[in-house]
C-alpha positions, -999 to +999 in steps of 0.1 A: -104-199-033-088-204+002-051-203-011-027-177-001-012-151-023+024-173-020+006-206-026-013-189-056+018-173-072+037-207-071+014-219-091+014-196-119+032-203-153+049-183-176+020-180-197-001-170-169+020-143-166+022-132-199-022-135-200-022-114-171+002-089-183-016-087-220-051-083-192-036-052-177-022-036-211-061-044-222-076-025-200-064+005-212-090+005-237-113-016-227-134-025-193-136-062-204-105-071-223-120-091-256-107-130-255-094-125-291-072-094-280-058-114-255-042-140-277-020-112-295-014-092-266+002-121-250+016-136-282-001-173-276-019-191-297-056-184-293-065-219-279-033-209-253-046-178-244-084-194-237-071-220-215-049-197-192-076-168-191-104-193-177-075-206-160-066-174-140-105-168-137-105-202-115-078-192-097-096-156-089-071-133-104-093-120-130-129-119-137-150-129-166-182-117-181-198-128-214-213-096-231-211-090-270-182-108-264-163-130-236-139-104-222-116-104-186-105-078-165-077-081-136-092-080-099-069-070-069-051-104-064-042-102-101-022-069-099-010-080-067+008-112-082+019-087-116+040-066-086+053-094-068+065-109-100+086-077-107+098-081-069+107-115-077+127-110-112+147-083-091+156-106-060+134-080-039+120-107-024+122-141-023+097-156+001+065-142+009+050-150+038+016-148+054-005-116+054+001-094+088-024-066+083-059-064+068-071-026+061-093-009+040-065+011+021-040-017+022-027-055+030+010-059+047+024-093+042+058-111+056+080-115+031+121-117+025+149-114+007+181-134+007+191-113+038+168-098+058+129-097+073+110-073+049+070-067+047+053-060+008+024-036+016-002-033-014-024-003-016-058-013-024-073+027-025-101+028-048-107-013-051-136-012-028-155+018-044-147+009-073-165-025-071-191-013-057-195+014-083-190-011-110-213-043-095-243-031-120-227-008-140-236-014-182-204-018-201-188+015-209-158+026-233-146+054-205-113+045-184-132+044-148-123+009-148-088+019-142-092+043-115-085+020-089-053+004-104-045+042-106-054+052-072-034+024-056-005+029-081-001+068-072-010+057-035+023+032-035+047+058-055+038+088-028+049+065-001+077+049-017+085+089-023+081+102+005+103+073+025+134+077+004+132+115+015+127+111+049+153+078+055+174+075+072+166+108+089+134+097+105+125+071+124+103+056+094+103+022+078+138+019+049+121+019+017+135-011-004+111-014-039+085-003-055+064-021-084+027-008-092+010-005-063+030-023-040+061-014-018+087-035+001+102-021+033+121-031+063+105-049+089+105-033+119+092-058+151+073-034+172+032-029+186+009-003+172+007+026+199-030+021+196-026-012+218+006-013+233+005-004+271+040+016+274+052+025+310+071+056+300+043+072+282+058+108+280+091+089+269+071+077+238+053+109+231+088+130+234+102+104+205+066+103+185+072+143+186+111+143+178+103+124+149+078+146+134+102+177+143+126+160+117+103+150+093+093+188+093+128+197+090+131+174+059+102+189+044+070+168+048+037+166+073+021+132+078-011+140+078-025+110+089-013+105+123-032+085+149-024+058+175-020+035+141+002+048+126+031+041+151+050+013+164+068+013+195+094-016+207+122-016+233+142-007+203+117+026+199+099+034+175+085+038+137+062+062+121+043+043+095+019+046+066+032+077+045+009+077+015-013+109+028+018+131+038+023+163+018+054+191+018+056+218+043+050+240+013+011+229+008-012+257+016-028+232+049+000+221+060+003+241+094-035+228+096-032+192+092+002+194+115-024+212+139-045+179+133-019+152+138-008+167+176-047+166+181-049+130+176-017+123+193-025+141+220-064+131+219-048+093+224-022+102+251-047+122+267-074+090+268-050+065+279-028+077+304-029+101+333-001+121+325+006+156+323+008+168+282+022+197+267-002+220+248-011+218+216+007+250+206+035+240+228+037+205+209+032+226+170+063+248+188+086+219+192+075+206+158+078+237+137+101+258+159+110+295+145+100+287+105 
């Protein structure tokens, strides 16, 4: 299927929706939510519920097998349209534009609300594995099946989390909503320090090292941090992609702190002929006296 996620979702009806949703309360119990379960789940008639579940199979938001019995599960796409229906009933957002980012732990799409430029970011942690795990896996009565809808979930909430701490504080991203595994935020219009090309490198470094000084201050460590994970613009800058980060309290937290000056140094370092603080002069700045 070559539509988009906005072309898809304008097509749905309200009985999609309510397939989709009885789909996702199946699977609580079950791998491969029965046909017949589905019809009173969703509260259609069982003809109803047939034609929207082969339905949303066509349109690839769940998948189908026929064992004992026919039965459906949701796929990625699925949950993602669930989430951007809650977005939608709360005027989070009301257009949703093209996808901006591809990764293996999440897609970032354009999107708005009645005022402003936002992005929706959906966690997909666990998807991959777990359809690869799952591609000849016999049909089981465990809850494995759920793991990645968990995964992603938990990945979404820690992010959304951890923003609404460290906004406005830190120079991060304004958290706005947050539905299953998906989070709206404000859209900031900047590069990846991976490829921009900055002229005032130790400028950018000073800022990258500010920020993290205040996000220690407010309690947290990225833990991820890499030429990725921020944007720089003439405006400055935005440390993004929280999901990883963890309290100054965890037991390796001075050790992945220790980690993220390695890589931002490492980067600095590679790219421009500058002269760079230490290390331990960089952790100083960070963590100060404490």
């Amino acid at each position: 299927m070559s539509n988009t996620l906005a072309e898809t979702f304008a097509e749905l009806e309200d009985e999609d929706f309510r397939v989709l949703n009885a789909v996702e309360r199946g699977m609580q119990h079950n791998e491969w939510v029965p046909e017949d379960e589905i019809a009173g789940l969703a509260r259609l008639h069982p003809d109803e519920a047939e034609y929207h579940a082969s339905r949303l199979n066509d349109l690839e938001l769940v998948e189908q097998r026929d064992l004992r019995y026919l039965g459906y599960r949701l796929v990625a796409s699925g949950y993602d349209v669930l989430a951007l229906k809650a977005f939608a009933e709360r005027d989070t957002v009301t257009r949703l534009g093209s996808k901006i980012e591809v990764g293996k732990e999440s897609d970032v799409y354009e999107c708005s609300d009645e005022q402003r430029e936002l992005v929706l970011k959906v966690h997909r942690e666990g998807y991959t594995q777990f359809r690869d795990t799952t591609r000849e896996r016999d049909y089981t009565h465990d809850k494995g099946h759920l793991s990645w809808m968990y995964t992603a979930r938990k990945a979404a909430e820690k992010e959304y989390g951890t923003l609404e701490a460290l906004y406005p504080e830190v120079a991060v991203p304004e958290p706005v909503d947050q539905n299953r595994h998906a989070l709206v935020m404000s859209r900031f219009d900047g590069v990846e320090l991976r490829r921009a090309d900055v002229d005032e490198s130790l400028v950018v470094l000073d800022a990258v090292l500010d920020e993290l000084s205040k996000a220690w201050e407010v309690g947290y460590v990225h833990s991820d941090m890499s030429a990725y994970n921020v944007m720089v613009s003439p405006e400055g800058i935005r440390i993004i992609d929280w999901p990883q980060a963890v309290e100054t309290d965890h037991p390796h937290a001075q050790q992945l702190l220790e980690r993220d000056i390695s890589n931002l140094l490492s980067h600095f370092g590679k790219r421009y002929d500058v002269d760079l603080p230490t290390k331990e002069e960089a952790i100083e700045r960070i963590v100060g006296g404490s």
